[in-house]
Backbone as CSV, one residue per row, in Angstrom:
resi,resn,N_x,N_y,N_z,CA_x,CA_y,CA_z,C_x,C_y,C_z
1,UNK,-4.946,95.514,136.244,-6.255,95.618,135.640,-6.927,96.877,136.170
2,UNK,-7.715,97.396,135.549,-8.748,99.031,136.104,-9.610,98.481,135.321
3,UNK,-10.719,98.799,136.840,-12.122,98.793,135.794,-12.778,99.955,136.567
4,UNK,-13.699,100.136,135.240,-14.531,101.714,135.549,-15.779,101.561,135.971
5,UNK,-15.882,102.664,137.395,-16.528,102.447,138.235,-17.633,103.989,137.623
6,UNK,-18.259,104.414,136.782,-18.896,105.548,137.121,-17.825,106.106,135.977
7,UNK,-17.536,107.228,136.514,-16.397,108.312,135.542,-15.281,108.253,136.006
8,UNK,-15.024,107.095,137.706,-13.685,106.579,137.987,-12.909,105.391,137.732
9,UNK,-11.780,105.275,136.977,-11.052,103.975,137.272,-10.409,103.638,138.492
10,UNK,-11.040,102.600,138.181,-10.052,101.838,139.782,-9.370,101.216,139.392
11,UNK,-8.189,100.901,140.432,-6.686,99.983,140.116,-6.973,98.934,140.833
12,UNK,-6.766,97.763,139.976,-7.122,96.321,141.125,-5.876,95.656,140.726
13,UNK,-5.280,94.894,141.662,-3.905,94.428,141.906,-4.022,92.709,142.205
14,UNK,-3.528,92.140,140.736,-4.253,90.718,141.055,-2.667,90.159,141.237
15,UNK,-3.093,89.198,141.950,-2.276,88.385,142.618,-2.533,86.671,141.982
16,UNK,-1.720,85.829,141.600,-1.823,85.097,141.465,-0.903,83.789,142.280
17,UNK,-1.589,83.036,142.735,-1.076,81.709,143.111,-1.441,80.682,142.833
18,UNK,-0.731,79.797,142.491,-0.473,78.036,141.953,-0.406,77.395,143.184
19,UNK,-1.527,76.740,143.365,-1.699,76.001,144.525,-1.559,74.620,143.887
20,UNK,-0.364,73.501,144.768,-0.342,72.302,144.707,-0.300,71.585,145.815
21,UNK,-1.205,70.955,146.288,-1.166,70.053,147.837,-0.324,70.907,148.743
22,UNK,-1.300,72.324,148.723,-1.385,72.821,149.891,-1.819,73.126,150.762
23,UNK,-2.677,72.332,151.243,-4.065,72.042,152.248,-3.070,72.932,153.696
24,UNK,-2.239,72.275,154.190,-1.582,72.604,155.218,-1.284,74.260,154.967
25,UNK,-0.707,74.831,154.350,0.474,76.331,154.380,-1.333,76.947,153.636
26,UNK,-1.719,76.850,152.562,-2.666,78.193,151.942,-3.112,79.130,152.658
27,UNK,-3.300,78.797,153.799,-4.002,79.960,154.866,-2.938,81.209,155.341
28,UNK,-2.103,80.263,155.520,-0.396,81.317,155.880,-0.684,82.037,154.360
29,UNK,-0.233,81.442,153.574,-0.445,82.538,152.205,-1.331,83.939,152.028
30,UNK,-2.315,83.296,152.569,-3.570,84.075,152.059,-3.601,85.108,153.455
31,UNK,-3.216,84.680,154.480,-3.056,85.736,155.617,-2.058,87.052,155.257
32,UNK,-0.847,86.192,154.994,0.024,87.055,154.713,-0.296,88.656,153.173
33,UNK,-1.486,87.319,152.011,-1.687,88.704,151.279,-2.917,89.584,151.862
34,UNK,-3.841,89.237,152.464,-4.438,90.138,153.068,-3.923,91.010,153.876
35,UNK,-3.233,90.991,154.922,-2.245,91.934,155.633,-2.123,92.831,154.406
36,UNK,-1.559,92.634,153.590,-0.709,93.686,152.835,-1.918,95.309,152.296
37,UNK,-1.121,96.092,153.204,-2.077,97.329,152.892,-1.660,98.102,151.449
38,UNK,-2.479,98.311,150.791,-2.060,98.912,149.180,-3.167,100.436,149.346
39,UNK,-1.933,101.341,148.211,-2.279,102.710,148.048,-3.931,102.768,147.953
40,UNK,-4.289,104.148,148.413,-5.916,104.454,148.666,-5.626,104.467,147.011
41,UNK,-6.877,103.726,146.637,-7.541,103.580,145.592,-7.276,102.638,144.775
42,UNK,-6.468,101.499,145.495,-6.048,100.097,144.613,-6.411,98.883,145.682
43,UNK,-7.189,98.518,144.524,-8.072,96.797,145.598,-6.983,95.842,145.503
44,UNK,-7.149,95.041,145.953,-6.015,93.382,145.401,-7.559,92.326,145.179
45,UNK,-7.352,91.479,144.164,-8.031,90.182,143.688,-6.944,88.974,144.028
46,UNK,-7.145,88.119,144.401,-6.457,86.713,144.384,-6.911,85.820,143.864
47,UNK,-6.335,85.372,142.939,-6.776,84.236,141.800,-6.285,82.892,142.153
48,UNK,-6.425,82.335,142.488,-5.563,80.866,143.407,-5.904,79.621,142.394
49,UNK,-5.326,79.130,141.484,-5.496,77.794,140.566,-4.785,76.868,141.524
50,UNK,-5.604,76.165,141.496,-5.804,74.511,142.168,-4.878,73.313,140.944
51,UNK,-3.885,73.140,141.163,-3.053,72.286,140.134,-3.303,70.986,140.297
52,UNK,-4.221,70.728,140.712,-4.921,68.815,140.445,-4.242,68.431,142.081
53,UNK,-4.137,69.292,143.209,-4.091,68.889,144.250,-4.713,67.395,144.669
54,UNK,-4.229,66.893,145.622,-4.615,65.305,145.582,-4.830,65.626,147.672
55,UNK,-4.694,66.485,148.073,-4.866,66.604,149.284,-6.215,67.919,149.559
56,UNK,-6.196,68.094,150.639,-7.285,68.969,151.286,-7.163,70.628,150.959
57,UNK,-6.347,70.540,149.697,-6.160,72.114,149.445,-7.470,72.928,148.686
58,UNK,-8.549,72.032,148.037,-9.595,72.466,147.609,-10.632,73.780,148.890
59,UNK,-10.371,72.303,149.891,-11.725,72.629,151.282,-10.940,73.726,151.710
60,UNK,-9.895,74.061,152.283,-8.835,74.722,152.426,-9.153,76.261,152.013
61,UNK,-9.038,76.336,150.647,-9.481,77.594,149.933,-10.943,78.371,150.217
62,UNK,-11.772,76.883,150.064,-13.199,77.697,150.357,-13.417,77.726,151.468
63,UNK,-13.307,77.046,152.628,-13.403,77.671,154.097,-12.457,78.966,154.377
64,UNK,-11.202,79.530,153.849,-10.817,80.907,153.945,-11.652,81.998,153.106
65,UNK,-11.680,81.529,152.216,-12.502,82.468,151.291,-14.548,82.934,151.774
66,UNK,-15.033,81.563,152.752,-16.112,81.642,153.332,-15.877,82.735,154.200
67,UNK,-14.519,82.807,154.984,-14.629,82.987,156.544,-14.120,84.445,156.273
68,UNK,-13.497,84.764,155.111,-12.644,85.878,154.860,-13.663,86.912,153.584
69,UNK,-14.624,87.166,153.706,-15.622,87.976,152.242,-14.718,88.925,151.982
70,UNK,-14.091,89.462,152.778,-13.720,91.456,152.453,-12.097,90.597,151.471
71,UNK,-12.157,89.838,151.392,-11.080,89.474,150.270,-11.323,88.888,149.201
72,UNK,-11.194,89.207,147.915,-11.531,88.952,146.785,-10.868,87.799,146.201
73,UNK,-11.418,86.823,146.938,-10.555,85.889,145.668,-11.031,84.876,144.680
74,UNK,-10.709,84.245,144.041,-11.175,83.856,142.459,-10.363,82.473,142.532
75,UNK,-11.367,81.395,142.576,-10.607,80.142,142.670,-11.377,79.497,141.203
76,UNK,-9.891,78.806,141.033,-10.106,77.809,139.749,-9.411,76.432,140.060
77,UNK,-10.243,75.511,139.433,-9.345,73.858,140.047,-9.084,73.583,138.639
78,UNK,-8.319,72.917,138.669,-7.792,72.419,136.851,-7.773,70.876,136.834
């Protein structure tokens, strides 16, 4: 995706994950994509869908996503 910032495009690098009753591991996930350093001038977004989890993977998401701002991510529960 690029969206235009001014008279610049930017490159944003979305990431998607299917989360199912993963209360336990999501944080390992989400550590591991933050680490990942990308070329000057490309952001990363993380889009994380919630697949009708039946465990603590909801609270999970939003306490990383509270504790973590400088990472963009985009949660949906289905």
């Amino acid at each position: 995706m690029r969206k235009k910032e001014g008279d610049l495009i930017k490159k944003i690098l979305s990431i998607i994950i299917p989360a199912f009753n993963e209360g336990k591991t999501i944080h390992i996930i989400l550590d591991k994509v933050k680490a990942v350093q990308l070329m000057a001038g490309v952001d990363k977004e993380v889009i994380i869908v919630n697949d009708f989890s039946t465990d603590n993977t909801e609270e999970e998401i939003l306490r990383y996503k509270q504790r973590n701002p400088e990472l963009n991510i985009e949660y949906y529960k289905l």
